[in-house]
N, C-alpha and C positions, 0 to 999 in steps of 0.2 A: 817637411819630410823630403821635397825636393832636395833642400840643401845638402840634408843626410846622404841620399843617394850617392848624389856629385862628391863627394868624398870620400867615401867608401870607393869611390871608380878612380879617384886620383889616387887613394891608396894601393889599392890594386896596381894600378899601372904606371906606376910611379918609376919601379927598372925600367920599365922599356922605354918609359919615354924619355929617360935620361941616355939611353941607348942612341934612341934615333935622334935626339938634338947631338950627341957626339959623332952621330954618323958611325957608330961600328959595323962593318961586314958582316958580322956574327953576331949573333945574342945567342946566349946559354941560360935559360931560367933556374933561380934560385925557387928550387922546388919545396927547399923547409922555411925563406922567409914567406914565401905567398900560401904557404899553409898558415904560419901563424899569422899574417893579417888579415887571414880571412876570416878563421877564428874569434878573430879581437872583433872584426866586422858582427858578426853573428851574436856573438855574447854581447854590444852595444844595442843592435834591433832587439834581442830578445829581453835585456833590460828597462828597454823605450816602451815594450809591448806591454811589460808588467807593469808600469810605471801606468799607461794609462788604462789599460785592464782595471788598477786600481784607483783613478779616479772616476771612472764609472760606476765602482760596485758602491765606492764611497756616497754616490746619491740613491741608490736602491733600497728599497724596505728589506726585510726579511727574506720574504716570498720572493720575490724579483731576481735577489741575490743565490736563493735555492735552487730558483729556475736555470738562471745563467749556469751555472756550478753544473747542473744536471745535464744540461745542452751542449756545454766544452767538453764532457768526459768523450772519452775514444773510441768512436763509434757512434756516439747520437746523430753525427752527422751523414756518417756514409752513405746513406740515400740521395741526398742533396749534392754530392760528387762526383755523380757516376756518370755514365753516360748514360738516357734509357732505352738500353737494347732489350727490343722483346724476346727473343731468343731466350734471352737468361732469368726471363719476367721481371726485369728492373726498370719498370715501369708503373705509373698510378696513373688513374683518372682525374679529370680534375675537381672532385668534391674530395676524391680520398687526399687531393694533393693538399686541397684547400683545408682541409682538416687535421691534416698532419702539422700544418704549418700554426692554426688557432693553438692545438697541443703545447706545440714547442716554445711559442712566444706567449703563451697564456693570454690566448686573446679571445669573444668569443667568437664561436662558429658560424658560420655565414651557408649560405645555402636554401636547401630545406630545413622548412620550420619541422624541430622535435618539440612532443610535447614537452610542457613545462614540467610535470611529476612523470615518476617513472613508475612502471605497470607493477612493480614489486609490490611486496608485501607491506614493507616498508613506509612506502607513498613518499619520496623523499625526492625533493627538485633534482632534476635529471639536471644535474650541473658536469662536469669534465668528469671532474675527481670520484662522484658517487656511480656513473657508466664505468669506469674503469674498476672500481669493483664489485658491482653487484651481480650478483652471480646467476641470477634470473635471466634465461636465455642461453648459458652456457657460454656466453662469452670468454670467461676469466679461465674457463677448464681449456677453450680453442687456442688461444695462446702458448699457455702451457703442454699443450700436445704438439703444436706447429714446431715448437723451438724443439721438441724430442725427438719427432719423426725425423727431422733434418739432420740435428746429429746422427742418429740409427744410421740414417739413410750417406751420409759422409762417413762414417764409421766402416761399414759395409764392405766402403770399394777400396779401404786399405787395412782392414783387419779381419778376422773371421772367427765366427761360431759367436756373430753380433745378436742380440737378442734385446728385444723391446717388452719390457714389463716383465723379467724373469723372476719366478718364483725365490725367495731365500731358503736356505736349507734352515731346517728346525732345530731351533737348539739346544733339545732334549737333555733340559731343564740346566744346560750351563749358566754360570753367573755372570753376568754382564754387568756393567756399571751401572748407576742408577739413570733413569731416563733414556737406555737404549728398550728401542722396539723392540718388544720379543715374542710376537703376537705368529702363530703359524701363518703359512699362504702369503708372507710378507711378503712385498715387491719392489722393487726400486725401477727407474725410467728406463734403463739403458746398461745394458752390459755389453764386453769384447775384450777377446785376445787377441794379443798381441800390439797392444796400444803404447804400451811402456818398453815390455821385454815379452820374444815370441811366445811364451808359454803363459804368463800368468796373465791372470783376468782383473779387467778394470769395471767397476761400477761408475755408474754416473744417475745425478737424483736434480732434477731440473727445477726451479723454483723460479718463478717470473712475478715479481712484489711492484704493487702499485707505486710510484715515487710518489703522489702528490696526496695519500693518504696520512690524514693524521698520524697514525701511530709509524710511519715512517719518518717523519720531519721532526722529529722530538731528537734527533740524532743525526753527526754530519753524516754526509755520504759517504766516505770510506769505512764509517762505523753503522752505516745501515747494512751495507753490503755483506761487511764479518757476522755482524746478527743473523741474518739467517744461514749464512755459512756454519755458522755455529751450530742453531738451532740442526740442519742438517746432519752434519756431524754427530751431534749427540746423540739422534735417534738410529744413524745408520754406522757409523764407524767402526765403534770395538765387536759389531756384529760382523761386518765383512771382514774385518780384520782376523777376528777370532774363529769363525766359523767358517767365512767362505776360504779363507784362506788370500784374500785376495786387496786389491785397492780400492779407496770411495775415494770418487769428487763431487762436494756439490758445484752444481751450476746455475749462479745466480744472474741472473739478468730484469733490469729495470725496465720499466713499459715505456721509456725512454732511449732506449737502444742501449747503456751503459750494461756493460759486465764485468763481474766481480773478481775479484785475483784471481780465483781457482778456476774459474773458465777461463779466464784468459790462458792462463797455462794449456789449459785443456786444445785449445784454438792453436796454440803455437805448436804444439806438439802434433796436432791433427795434421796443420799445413806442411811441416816438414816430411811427414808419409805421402802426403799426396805429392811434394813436391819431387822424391825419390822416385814417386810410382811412375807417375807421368813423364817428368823430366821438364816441368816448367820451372819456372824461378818460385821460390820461399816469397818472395813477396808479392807475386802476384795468385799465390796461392791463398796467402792469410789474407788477402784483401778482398778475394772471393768470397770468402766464406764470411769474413766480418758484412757485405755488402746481401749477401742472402739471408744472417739473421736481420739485419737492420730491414729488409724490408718485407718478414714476414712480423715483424714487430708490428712495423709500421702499418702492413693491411688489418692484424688481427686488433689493433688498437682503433682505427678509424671505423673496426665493422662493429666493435663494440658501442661505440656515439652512437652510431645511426640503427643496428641492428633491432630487430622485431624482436618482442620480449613478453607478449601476450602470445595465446591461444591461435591457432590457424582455425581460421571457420569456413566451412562448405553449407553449400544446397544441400538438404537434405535428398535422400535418393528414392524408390520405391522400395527397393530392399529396407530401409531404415522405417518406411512407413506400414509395412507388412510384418516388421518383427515386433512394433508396438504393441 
């Protein structure tokens, strides 16, 4: 890799130093060959990278290989980046930290001992993958509200008439396709104008899918992400479309920080309003907000492992022994 370096730096400065062994008074840089060789530079590392990216995955099982796959997507990492300033709460503790990390590398937990079965109905060894969706304790619904309130709550300070769990209008008895929602009181996660264009209203429907569950590993990753995208879609679309009048995104994100095309957009588009509003840079805007979902992912995924999932018990009181 050394060698690689040192050449890449001979290439680079390869004018000038023909310059200064001829001694010219002046140098003028050729501003289009040292874009192209740095180019060539870049396109050889990133060659070398896949190159052994790919002898790696080539000794990994399945799983290993899912893992990795799941950890490289755009955002798994952004916690592990940052700097941790309290201020912004980009900060863990260090069991959350220590847990985050068993998560990512599929290793197990260290710490406090949890029990070995879990208090569900189930009784099913409290392994990674079975805390991450069992739904006893509310954990799996805390996630999925965390990622929504924040949107809302980003949404807010650069669009308006933002609303969280809004009603859908009724659609007094219109035909819809098969498999759209047509039930009254319907609600979706997240509405706002002026997200796209100032007047009309965007929907957004938040879906947060365990990655390391069975029925999501039966399929690669860019094709788990469209499945529920789909699923989404189908039950909300030609209803807002047709009724509200208006736009749906669903917004998919993995209990592994990865997110799905449509939030992505969603993200890109959010940063560019805040970046107008405020007057920061586009990229230190999207890398905000990439680094606030990553580590509300991160706390509600770690509280899920360790979180209490039976019954809270008290002393009984005199009022309780007097209404016997």
């Amino acid at each position: 890799m050394a060698e690689l370096h040192y050449a890449n730096s001979v290439a680079v400065t390869a004018r000038l130093c023909e310059h200064i062994i001829d001694q010219t008074p002046q140098y003028a840089p050729d501003l289009d060959s040292e874009k192209y060789v740095k180019a060539q530079i870049r396109k050889v590392k990133a060659d070398l990278h896949k190159g052994i990216r790919g002898t790696i995955m080539d000794k990994m099982s399945d799983l290993e290989k899912r893992n990795f796959e799941l950890i490289s997507e755009k955002g798994a990492s952004s916690y592990l980046t940052c700097l941790p300033l309290e201020e912004h709460n980009f900060h863990l503790n260090r069991q959350e930290f220590q847990d985050a990390l068993s998560v990512r590398y599929n290793l197990p937990l260290v710490g406090e001992m949890r029990p070995e079965r879990c208090m569900c109905s189930e009784g099913s060894y409290n392994t990674i993958e079975h805390a991450l969706s069992c739904k006893k304790g509310g954990y799996v619904s805390l996630r999925h509200n965390c990622i929504r309130d924040y949107m809302a709550a980003e949404m807010e300070s650069v669009c308006y008439d933002t609303q969280v769990e809004p009603h859908l209008l009724s659609t007094n008895g219109r035909e819809l396709p098969e498999g759209t929602i047509t039930e009254e009181n319907a609600r979706l996660d997240v509405s706002a104008r002026g997200f796209w264009c100032k007047m009309d209203r965007a929907f957004f429907d938040i879906r947060v899918f365990n990655a390391l569950a069975p029925s999501n590993t039966e399929r690669g990753i860019p094709e788990t992400y469209k499945k529920h995208e789909d699923e989404k879609k189908e039950d909300y679309l030609y209803r807002v479309l047709e009724v509200e009048g208006g736009a749906f995104y669903p917004l998919v994100m993995s209990t592994t920080g990865g997110i799905g095309k449509e939030f992505t957009l969603v993200i890109q588009q959010l940063a560019a309003l805040k970046a107008a509003k405020t007057g920061n840079a586009y990229s230190n805007c999207i890398r905000f907000i990439r680094l606030r979902l990553s580590f509300s992912m991160v706390r509600c995924v770690t509280l899920s492992l360790r979180g209490y999932r039976g019954t809270v018990r008290r002393e009984p009181t005199t009022d309780d022994i007097y209404n016997v």
